[in-house]
N, C-alpha and C positions, 0 to 999 in steps of 0.2 A: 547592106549594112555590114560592115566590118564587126568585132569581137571588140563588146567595151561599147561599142558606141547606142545610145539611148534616142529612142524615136521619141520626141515632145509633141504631144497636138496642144497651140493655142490659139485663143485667139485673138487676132490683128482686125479691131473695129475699123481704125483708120482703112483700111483695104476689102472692110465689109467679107471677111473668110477668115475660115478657119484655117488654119499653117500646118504641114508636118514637119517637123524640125530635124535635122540632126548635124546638131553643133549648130551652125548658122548657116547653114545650106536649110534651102525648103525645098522640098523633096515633093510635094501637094499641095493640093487645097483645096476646103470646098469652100464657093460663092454662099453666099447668103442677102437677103432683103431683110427688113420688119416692115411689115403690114399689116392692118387691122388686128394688133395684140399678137402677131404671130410669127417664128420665126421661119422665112420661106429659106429650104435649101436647093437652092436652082441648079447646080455645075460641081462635079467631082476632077479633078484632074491628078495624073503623076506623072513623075518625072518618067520617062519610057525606061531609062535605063535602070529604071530601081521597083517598074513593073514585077508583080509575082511575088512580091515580100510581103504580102500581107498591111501594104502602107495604106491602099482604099479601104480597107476594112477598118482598120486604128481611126481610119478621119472619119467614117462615117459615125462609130461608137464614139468617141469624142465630141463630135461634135451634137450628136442627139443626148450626151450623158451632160454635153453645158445645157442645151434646151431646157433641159429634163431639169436643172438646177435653178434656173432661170425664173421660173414656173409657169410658162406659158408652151402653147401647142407650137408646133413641128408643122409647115405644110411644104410636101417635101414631094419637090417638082423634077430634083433629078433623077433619072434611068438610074443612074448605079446604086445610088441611097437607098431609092425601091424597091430593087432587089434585092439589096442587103436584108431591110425590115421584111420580106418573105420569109426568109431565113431564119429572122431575130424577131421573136413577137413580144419581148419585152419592153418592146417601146409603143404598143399597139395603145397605152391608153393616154397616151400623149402628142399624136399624130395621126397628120392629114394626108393623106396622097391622091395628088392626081394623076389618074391613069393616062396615058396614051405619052409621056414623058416630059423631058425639057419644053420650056417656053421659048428657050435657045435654036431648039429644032435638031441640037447634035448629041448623041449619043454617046459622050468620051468614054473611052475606055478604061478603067482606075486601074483595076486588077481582082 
């Protein structure tokens, strides 16, 4: 991220994920379903070349802080998101995880 410029998380229902924006470049995103009341987060991804800015961590808070506003539970399928909420237990009374990771099978990397 350059000087001045502003990370946006929103989100893009039409595309089922959350977006990290800057200007109109998406820089991430994470995947999402709704399921039985609940929003599932399946897939984290960045762009590789803006890896290490702190952009997986903005989309996973982002995106469990819409959950969170929404007012329905979190069941939260991705590897990265997981370990983020290891970390962040502020989101512990509004989510679900399943351990052993994606339903995808891969492991993306965020940052």
């Amino acid at each position: 991220m350059n000087a001045g410029e502003e990370l946006e998380i929103v989100d893009s229902p039409e595309r089922h994920r959350y977006e990290a924006r800057l200007g109109d470049r998406v820089v991430g995103w994470v995947e999402y379903g709704d399921r039985d009341g609940r929003r599932a987060l399946v897939h984290t991804e960045v762009d590789p070349e803006m890896e290490g800015r702190g952009i997986g961590s903005r989309l996973a808070a982002g995106a469990l802080e819409d959950v969170r506003r929404r007012g329905v539970r979190a069941l939260v399928l991705c590897p990265f998101i997981s370990s983020y909420l290891d970390r962040h237990h502020q989101y512990d009374d509004f989510v679900d995880r399943r351990r052993g990771g994606s339903t995808r099978g891969d492991a993306t990397r965020a940052d």
